[in-house]
Backbone as a ProteinNet text record, in pm:
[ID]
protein_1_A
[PRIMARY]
XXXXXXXXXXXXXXXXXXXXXXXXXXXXXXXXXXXXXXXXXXXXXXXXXXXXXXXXXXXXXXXXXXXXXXXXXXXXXXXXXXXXXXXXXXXXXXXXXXXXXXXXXXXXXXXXXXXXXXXXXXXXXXXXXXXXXXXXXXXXXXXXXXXXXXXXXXXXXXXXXXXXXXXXXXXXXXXXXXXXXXXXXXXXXXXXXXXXXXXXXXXXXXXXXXXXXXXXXX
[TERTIARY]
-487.9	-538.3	-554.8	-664.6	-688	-566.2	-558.5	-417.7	-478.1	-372.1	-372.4	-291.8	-256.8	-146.6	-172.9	-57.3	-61.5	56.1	9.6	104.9	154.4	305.6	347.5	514.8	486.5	609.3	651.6	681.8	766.2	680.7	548.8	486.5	499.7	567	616.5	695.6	808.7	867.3	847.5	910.1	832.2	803.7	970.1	968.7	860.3	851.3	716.6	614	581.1	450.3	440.2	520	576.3	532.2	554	513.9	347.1	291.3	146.3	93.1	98.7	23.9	77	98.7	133.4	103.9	177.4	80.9	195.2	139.7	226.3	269.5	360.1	405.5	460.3	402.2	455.4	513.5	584.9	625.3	473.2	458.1	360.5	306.9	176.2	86.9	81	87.5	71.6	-42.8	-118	-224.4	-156	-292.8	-316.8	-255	-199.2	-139.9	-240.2	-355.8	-486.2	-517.5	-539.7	-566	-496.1	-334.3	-231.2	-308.8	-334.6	-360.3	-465.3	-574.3	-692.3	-634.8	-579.9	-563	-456	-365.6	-288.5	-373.8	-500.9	-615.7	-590.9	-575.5	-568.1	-735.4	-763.7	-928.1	-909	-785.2	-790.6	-686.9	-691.6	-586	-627.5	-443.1	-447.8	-359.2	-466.1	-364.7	-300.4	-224.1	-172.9	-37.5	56.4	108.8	127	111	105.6	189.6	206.5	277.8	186.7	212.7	174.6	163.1	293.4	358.7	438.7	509.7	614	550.9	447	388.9	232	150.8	-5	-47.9	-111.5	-131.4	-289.5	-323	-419.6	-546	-584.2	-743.9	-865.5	-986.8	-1058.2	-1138.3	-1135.5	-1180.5	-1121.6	-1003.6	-972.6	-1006.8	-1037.5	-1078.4	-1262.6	-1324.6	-1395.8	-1415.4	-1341.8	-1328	-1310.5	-1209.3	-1184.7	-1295	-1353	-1488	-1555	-1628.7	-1688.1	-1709.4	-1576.4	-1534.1	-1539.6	-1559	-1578.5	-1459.1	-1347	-1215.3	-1255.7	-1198.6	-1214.8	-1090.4	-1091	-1027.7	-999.7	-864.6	-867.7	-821.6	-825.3	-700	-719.9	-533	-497.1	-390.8	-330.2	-240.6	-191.6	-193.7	-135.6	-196.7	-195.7	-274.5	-399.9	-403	-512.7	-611.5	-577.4	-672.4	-750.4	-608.8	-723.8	-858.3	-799.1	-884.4	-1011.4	-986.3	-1066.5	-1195.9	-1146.7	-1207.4	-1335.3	-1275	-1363.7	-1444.6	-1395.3	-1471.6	-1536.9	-1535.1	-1602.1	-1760.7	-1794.9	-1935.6	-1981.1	-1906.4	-1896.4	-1821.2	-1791.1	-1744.2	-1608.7	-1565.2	-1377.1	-1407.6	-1319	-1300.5	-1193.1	-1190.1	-1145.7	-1066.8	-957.5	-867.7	-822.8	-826.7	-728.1	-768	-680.5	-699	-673.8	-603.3	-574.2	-704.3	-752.9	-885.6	-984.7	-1027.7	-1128.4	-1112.9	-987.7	-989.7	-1002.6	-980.5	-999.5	-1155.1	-1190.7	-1366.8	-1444.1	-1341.6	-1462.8	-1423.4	-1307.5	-1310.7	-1177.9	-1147.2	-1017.5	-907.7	-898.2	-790.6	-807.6	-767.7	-838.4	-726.3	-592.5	-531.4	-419.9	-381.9	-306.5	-123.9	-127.3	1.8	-8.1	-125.1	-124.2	-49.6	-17	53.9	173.1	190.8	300.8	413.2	526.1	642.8	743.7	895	988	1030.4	1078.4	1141.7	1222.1	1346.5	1441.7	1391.3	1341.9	1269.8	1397.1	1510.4	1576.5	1557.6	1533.9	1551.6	1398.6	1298.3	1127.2	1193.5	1291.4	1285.1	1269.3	1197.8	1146.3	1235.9	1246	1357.1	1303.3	1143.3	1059.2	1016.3	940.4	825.3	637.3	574.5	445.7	408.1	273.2	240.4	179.5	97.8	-7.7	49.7	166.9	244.9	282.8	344.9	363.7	243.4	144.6	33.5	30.7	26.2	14.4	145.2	240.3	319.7	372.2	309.3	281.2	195	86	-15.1	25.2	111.7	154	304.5	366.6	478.9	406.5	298.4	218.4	131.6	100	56.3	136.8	270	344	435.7	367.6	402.4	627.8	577.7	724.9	714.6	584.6	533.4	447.7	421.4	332.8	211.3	102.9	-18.5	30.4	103.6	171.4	233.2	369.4	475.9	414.6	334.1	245.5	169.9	119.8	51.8	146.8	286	367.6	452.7	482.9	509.3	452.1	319.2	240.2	230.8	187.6	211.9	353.7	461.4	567.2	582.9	541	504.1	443.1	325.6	242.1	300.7	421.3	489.6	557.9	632.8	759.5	682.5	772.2	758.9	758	669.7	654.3	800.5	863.5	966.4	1115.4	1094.9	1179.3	1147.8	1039.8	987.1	1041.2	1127.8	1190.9	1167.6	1169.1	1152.2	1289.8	1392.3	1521.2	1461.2	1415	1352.5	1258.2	1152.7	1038.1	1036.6	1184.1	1216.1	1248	1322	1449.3	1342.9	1257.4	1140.3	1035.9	1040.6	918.8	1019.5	1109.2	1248.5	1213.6	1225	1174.2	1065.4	962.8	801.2	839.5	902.2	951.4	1064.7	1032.1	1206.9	1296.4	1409.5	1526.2	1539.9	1490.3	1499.4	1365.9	1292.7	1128	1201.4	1271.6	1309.1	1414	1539.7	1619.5	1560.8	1451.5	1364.9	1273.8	1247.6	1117.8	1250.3	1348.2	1456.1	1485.1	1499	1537.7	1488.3	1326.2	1244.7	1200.1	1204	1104.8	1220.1	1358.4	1431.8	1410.8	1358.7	1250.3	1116	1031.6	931.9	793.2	871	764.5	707.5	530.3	381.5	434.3	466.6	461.7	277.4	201.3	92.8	52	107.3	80.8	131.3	227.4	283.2	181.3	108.2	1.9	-100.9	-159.3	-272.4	-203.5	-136.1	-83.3	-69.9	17.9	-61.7	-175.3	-247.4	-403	-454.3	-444.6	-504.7	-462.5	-299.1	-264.3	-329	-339.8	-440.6	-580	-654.9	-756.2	-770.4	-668.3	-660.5	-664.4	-557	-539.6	-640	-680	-834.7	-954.7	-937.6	-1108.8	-1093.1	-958.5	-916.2	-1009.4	-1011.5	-1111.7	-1259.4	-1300.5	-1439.7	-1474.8	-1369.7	-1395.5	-1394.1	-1497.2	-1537.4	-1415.8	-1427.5	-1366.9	-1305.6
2675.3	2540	2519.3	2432.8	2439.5	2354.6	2348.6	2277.9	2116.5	2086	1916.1	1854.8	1703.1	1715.8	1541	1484.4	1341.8	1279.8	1173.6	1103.5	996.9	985.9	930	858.7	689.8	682.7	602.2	432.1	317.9	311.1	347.1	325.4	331.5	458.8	543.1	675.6	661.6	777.5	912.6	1034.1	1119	1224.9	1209.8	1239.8	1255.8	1093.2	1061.2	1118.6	1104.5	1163.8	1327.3	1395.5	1534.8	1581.1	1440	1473	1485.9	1416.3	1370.8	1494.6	1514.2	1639.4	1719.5	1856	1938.9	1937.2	1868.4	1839	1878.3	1892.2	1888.5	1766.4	1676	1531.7	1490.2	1485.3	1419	1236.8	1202.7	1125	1038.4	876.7	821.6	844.2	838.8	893.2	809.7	863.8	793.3	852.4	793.9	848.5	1010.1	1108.7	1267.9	1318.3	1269.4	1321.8	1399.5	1316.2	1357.8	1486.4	1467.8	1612.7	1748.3	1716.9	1770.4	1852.6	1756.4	1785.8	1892.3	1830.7	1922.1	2092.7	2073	2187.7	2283.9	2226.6	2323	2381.1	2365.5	2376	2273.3	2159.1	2054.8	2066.9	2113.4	2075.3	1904.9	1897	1710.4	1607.4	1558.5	1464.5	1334.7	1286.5	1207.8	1112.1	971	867.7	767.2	751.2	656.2	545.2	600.8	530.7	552.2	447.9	497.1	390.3	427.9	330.9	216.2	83.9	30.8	-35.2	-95.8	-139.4	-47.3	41.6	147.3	204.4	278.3	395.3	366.4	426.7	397.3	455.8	341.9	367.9	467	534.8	621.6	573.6	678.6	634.7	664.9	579.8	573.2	703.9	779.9	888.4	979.5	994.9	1116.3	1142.7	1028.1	1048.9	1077.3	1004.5	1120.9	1216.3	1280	1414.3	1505.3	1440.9	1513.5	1525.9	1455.1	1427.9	1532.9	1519.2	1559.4	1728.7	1752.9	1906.3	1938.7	1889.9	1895.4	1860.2	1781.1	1756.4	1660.1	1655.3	1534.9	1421.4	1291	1193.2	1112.3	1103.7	954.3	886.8	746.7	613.1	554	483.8	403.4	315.4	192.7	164.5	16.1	149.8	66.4	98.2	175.2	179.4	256.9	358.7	440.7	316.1	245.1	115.8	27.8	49.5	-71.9	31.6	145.5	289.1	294.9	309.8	343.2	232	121.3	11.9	-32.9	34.4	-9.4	124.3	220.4	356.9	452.7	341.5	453.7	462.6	392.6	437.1	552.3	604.1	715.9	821.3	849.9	952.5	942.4	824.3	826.4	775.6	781.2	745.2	651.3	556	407.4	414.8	438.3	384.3	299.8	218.3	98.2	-40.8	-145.2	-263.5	-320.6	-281.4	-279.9	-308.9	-132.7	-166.1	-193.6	-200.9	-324.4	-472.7	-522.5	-634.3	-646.1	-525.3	-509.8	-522.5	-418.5	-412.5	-524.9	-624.1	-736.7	-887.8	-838.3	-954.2	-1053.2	-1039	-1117.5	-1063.7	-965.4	-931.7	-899.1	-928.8	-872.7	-823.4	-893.6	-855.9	-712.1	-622.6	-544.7	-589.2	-695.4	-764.8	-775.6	-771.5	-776.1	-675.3	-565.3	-444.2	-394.9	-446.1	-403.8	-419.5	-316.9	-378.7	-309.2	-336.1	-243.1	-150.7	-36.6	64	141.2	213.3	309.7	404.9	449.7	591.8	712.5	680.4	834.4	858.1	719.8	748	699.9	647.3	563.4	475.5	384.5	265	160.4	62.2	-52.4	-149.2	-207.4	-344	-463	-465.8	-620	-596.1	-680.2	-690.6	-727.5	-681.4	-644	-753.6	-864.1	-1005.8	-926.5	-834.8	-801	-792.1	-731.8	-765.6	-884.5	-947.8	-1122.6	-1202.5	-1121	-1175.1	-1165.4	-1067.1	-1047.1	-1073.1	-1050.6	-1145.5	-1232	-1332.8	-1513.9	-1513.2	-1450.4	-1458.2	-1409.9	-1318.9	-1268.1	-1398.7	-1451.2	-1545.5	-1659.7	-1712.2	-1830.1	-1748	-1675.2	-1634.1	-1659.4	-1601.4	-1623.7	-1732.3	-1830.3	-1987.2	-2015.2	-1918.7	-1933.1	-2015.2	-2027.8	-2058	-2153.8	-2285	-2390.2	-2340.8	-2371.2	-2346	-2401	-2529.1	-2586.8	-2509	-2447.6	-2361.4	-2230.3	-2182.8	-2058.9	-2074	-2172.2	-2202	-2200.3	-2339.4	-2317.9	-2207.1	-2117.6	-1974.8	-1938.9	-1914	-1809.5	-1874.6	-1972.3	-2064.9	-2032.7	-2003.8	-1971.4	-1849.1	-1747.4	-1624.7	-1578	-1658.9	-1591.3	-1673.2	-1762.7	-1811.8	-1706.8	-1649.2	-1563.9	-1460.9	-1410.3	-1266.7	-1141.9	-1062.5	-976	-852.6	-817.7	-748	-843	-953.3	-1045.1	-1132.5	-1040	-1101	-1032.7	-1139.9	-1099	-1237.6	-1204.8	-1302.3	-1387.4	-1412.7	-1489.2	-1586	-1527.3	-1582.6	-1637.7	-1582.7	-1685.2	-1789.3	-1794.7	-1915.9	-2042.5	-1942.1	-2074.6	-2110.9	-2046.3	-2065.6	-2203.6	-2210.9	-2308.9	-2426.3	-2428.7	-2532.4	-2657.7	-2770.9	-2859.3	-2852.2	-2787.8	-2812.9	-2710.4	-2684	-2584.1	-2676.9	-2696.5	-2766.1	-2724	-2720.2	-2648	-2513.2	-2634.8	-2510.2	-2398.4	-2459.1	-2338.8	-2240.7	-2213.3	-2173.2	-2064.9	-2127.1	-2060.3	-1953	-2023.6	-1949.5	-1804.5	-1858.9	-1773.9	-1642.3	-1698.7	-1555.1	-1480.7	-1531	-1422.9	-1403.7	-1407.9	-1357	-1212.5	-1267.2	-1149.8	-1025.7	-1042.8	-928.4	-832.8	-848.5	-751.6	-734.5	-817.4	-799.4	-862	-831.8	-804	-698.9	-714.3	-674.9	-624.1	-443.2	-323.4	-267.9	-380.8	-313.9	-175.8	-188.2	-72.9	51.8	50.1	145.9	186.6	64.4	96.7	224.2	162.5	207.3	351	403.8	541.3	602.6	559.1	667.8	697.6	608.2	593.8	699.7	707	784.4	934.9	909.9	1095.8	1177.7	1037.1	1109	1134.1	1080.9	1064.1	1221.9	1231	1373.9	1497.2	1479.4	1586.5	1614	1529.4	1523.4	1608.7	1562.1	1580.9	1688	1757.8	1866.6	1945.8	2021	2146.6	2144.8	2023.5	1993.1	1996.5	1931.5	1917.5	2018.3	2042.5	2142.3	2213.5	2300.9	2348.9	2519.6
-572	-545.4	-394.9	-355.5	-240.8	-154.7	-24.1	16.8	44.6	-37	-11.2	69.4	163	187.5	207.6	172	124.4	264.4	288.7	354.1	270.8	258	164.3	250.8	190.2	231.8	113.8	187.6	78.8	-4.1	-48.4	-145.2	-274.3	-306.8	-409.5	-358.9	-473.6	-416	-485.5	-411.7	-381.8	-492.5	-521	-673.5	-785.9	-806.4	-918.2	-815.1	-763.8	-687.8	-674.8	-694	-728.3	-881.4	-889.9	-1077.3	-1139.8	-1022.1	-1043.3	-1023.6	-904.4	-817.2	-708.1	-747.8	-621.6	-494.9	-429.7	-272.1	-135.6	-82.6	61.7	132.6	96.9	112.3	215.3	355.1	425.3	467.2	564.8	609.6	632.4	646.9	664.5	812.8	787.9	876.6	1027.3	1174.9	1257.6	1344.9	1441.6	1533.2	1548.4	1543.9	1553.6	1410.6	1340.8	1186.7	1131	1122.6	1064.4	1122.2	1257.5	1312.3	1287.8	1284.2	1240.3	1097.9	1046.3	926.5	878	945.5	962.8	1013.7	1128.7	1160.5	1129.9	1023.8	923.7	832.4	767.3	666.5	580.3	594.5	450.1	426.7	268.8	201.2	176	142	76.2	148.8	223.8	265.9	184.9	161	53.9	190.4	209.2	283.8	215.9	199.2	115.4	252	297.3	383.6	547.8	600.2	759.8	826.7	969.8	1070.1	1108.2	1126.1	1182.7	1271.3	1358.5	1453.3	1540.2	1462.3	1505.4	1604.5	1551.5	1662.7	1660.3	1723.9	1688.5	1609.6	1543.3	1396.8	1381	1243.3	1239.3	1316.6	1381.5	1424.3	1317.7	1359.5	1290.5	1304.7	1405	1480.4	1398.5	1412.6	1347.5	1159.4	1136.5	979.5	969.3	1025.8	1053.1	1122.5	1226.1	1251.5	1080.8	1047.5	976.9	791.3	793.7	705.6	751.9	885.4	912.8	916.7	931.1	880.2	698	651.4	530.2	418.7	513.1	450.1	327.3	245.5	178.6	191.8	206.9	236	199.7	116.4	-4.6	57.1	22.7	99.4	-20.4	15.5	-119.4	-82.3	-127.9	-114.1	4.1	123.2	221.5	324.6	414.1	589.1	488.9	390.8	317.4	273	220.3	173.3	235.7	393.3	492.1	583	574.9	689.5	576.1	439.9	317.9	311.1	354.8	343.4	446.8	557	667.3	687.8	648.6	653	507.5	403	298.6	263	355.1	393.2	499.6	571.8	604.6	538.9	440.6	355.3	303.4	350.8	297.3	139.1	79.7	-70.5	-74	-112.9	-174.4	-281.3	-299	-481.3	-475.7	-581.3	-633.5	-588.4	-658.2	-598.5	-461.8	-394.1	-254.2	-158.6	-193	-136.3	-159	-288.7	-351.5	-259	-294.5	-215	-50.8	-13.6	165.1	183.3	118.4	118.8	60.8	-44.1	-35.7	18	128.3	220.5	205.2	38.1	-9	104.1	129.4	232.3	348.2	479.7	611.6	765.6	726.7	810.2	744.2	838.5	809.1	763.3	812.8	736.5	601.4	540.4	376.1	321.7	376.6	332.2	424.4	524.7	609.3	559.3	575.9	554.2	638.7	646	692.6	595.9	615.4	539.3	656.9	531.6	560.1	627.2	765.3	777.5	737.9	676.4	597.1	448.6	409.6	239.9	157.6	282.4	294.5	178.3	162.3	67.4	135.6	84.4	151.6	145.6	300.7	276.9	311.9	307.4	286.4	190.7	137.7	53.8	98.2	60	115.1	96.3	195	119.2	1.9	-2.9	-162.1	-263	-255.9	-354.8	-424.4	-344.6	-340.2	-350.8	-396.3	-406.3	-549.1	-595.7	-751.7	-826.5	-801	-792.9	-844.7	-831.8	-808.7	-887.5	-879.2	-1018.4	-1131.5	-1138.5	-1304.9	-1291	-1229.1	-1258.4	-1335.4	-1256	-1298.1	-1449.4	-1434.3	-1600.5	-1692.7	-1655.8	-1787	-1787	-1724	-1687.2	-1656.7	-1558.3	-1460.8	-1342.4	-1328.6	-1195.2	-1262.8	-1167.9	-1206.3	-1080.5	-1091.1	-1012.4	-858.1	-850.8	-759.6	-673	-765.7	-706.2	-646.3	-729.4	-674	-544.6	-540.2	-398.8	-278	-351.7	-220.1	-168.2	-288.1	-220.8	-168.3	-206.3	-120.2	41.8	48.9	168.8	267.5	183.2	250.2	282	212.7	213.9	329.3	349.8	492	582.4	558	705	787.8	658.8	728.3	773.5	883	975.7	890.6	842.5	782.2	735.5	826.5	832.1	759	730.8	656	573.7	475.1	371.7	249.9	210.7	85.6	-69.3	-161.3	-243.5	-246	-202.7	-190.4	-72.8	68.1	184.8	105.6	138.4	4.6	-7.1	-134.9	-186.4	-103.1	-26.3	106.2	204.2	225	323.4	240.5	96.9	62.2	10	51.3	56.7	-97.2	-33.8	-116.5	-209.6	-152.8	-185	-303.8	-375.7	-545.2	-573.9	-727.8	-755.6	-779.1	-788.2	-767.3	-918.1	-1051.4	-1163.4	-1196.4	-1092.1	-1076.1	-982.6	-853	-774.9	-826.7	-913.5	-1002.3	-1142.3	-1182.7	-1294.6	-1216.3	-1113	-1095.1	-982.2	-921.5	-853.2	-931.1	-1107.8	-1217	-1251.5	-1267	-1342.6	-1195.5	-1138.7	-1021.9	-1030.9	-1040.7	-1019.7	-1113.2	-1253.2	-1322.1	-1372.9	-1282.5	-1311.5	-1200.7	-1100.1	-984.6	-979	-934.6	-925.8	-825	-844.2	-735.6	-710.3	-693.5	-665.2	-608.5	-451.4	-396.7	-437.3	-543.2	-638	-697.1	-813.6	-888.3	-786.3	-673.8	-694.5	-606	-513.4	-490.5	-608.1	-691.2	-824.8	-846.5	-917.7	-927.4	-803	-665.5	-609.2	-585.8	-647.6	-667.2	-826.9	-916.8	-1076.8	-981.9	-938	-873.6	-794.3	-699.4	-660.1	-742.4	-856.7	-918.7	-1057	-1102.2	-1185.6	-1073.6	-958	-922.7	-834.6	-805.8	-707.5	-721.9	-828	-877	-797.5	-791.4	-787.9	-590.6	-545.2	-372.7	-301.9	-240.3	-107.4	-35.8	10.1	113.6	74.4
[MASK]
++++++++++++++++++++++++++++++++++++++++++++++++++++++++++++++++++++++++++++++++++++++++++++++++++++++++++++++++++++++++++++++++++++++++++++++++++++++++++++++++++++++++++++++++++++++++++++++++++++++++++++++++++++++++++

């Protein structure tokens, strides 16, 4: 099989992603990774998570450098979705809902996906707003959430500082404006059954890899 090599962090762990597709799994991607990449022989780089504040984050340059060599280039997820988004008209490839919504405008800042994580164990100790986006829409589906309460989370949601966005904060952050037994209903409902979006679609783009491997250049 030709060599693949995925940047992978809080998205999904590595394990299940081990399970999908044989790949060479690195740590999330920061500026020259790509190149890195290129010039180990990757035929397929799979982006799925990158730095964004920490260090400088991927250039737009180096993904097509690396197109342009005949790499093939998925993005998904999280920094893969927003790079995928603004560049898959030059040859990058797009998975999932993430970047559907980047590319048609519903989403535009890179805080939609940022979060903090463990760099020893990549487990995440915020929560992503996109997540908290879907979220709030499956709480209010299965009428945990009034259309009301959903709004004023989300409202509270894009208050807080990204790196201390947790659904407990959330709550304490949209204070009054939720009533006390929506607030209590909706903390126990999310502890099993919060919208891991960016979960969803990093899968989706490692089936995506390992279905269409056979077929890509190089």
């Amino acid at each position: 099989m030709q060599r693949i090599i995925v940047f992978l962090g809080p998205s999904l762990e590595r394990e299940a992603a081990e399970r999908i597709v044989p790949a060479e799994y690195r740590p999330p991607a920061k500026r020259g990774d790509l190149v890195k990449a290129v010039q180990d022989g990757a035929a397929v780089i799979g982006l799925i998570d990158g730095v964004f504040h920490q260090e400088s984050a991927v250039a737009h340059r180096e993904i097509l450098a690396a197109i342009k060599k005949g790499v093939t280039v998925v993005g998904s997820s999280s920094m893969g979705a927003l790079r995928a988004a603004e560049m898959d008209t030059l040859g990058m490839t797009g998975i999932g809902e993430v970047y559907r919504m980047y590319k048609s405008g519903e989403l535009v800042s890179d805080d939609e996906v940022a979060l903090v994580f463990d760099p020893e164990t990549g487990f995440a100790l915020s929560e992503p707003l996109v997540n908290i986006r879907f979220t709030l829409k499956e709480a209010e589906r299965q009428g945990i959430l009034t259309p009301q309460d959903h709004a004023a989370l989300l409202a509270a949601a894009q208050s807080v500082f990204y790196p201390q966005r947790t659904y407990a904060k959330i709550v304490a952050a949209a204070g009054d404006a939720i009533p006390p037994d929506s607030r209590e209903r909706f903390l126990g409902w999310v502890k099993e059954h919060a919208v891991d979006q960016k979960r969803k679609d990093a899968v989706a783009a490692l089936e995506y890899i390992r279905k269409t491997a056979v077929s890509f250049p190089g």
